[in-house]
C-alpha positions, 0 to 999 in steps of 0.5 A: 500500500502507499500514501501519498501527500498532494497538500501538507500545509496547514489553513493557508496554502504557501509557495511550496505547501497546498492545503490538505489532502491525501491518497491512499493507494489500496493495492495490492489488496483492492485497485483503487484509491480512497483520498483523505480530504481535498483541499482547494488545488488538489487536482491539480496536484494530482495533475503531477502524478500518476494516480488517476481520479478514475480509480478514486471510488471513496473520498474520505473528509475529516472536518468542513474547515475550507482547507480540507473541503474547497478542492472537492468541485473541482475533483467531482467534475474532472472525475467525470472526465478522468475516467470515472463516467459510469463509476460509483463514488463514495463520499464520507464525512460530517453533517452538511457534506452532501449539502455542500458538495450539491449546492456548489454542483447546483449554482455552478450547473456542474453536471457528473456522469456517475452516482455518489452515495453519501454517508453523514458522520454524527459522532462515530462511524463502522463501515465494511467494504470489500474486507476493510473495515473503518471507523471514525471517532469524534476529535476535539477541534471545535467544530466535528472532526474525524479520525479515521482507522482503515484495518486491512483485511487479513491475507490467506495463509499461503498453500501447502503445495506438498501437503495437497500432493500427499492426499493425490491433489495435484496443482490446478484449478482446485488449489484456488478453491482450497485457498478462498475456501474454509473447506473443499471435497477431493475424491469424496471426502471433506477438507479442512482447507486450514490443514493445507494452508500456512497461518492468515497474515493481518494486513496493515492498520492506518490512522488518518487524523484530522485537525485536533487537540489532544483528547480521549478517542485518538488513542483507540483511533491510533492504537497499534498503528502500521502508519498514522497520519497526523496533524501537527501545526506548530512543530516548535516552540510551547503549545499555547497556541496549539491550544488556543487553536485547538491543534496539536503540537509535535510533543502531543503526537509524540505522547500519542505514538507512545501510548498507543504503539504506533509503528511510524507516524507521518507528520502533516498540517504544518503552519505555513509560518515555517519553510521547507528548509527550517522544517528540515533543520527542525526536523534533524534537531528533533531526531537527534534527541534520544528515544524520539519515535520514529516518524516523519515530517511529510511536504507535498508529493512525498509517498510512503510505501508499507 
């Protein structure tokens, strides 16, 4: 799988950040891709790389600040022309996502070729597709803000090709049955398939924030983590205006990976008060310290692979 970033700044783009949004690329367990807030110009950037807005079937929105949702006509429109005539879209996130997606299509007579299917977040959310599950909980930002867990469906055990020869089941057709099966018939007889298959293999766990203070349900979002996605507006520095704004500092991310053993956490939403090059210089001084997690500070178009 693979996360790529088309927007890493934080309430205002700058010359070198866009505001947010990000892909997740679902293969090799599903060839598609769900994206993670679109903030404005996030076509265009996707214009720079490969991913196509064809294969984008969910879009995932954390809160309605405009960082995060202002890119989404411009998305819906050029997916109509970019491969997705005919092709459902899935669009998930808090209260008013579907007013607000509809009226802009309605003032601006924008017409799109395939069906979208809402779902309105409340406070929390259970969603199963194709073998994923997501949840999303309720953070503490001020107005509705998710984080979204996405745990990846688990990997059959691979065959046991000298265990089917000694029962006479040659390789073939059949074996496809034994793996997808719970059991299978040869020759008259029943089989337990798990007999003839190594041990299922848990897929990934992926934790996608959006903006928020500390507060009590990012733990259960976070926990045990194979990559986590979080905001961190001010990198430096106390946390006043971390609280004040109702964002996290950098030494909040750091309590959370810790207390929810997060394998590596990837850092996003930085104020635009800081360049690319005091983000690099903050970001070496803060991996020199002893028992700093392991994490990165991400800028637009950085891809990570797990």
């Amino acid at each position: 799988m693979e996360i790529t970033f088309f927007g890493t700044s934080a309430g205002l783009p700058t010359k070198e950040r866009n505001t947010q949004a990000i892909a997740l690329n679902l293969e090799p367990y599903a060839n598609s891709i769900w994206l993670f807030d679109v903030g404005e110009g996030t076509q265009h950037q996707i214009l720079h790389h490969s991913i196509k807005l064809g294969k984008v079937d969910h879009i995932f929105i954390t809160h309605m600040h405009g960082d995060h949702i202002f890119g989404l006509p411009g998305v819906l429109t050029s997916r109509s022309f970019q491969g997705g005539e005919g092709k459902p879209l899935t669009i998930i996130g808090p209260k008013g996502i579907k007013s607000y997606i509809e009226t802009n299509l309605s003032l601006s007579e924008s017409k799109l070729n395939y069906p979208i299917t809402y779902i309105e977040i409340e406070d929390h959310l259970s969603y199963q597709h194709n073998g994923f599950s997501v949840t999303a909980q309720i953070l503490h930002h001020g107005i509705p803000s998710f984080g979204y867990r996405v745990e990846v469906p688990y990997t059959s055990g691979k065959i046991d090709v000298e265990a089917l020869k000694a029962i006479g089941l040659q390789p073939g057709p059949k074996y496809q049955e034994v793996k997808n099966n719970e059991t299978f018939e040869y020759n008259g007889l029943i089989y337990d398939s798990n007999q003839f298959k190594g041990d299922a293999k848990k897929g990934p766990v992926i934790a996608i924030f959006g903006d928020t203070m500390p507060c009590i349900n990012e733990k259960s979002i976070a926990q045990d983590a194979t990559v986590m996605v979080h905001e961190s507006t001010y990198i430096e520095g106390d946390m006043t205006l971390a609280k004040r704004y109702h964002h996290s500092h950098i030494n909040h991310v750091f309590d959370l990976i810790d207390e929810a053993n997060v394998d590596y956490s990837l850092i996003t939403h930085l104020s635009n008060r800081y360049t690319l090059e005091e983000v690099e210089e903050i970001e070496s001084e803060i991996k020199s310290r002893p028992e700093t997690p392991p994490f990165a500070f991400v800028k637009d178009f950085d891809s990570y692979q797990f």
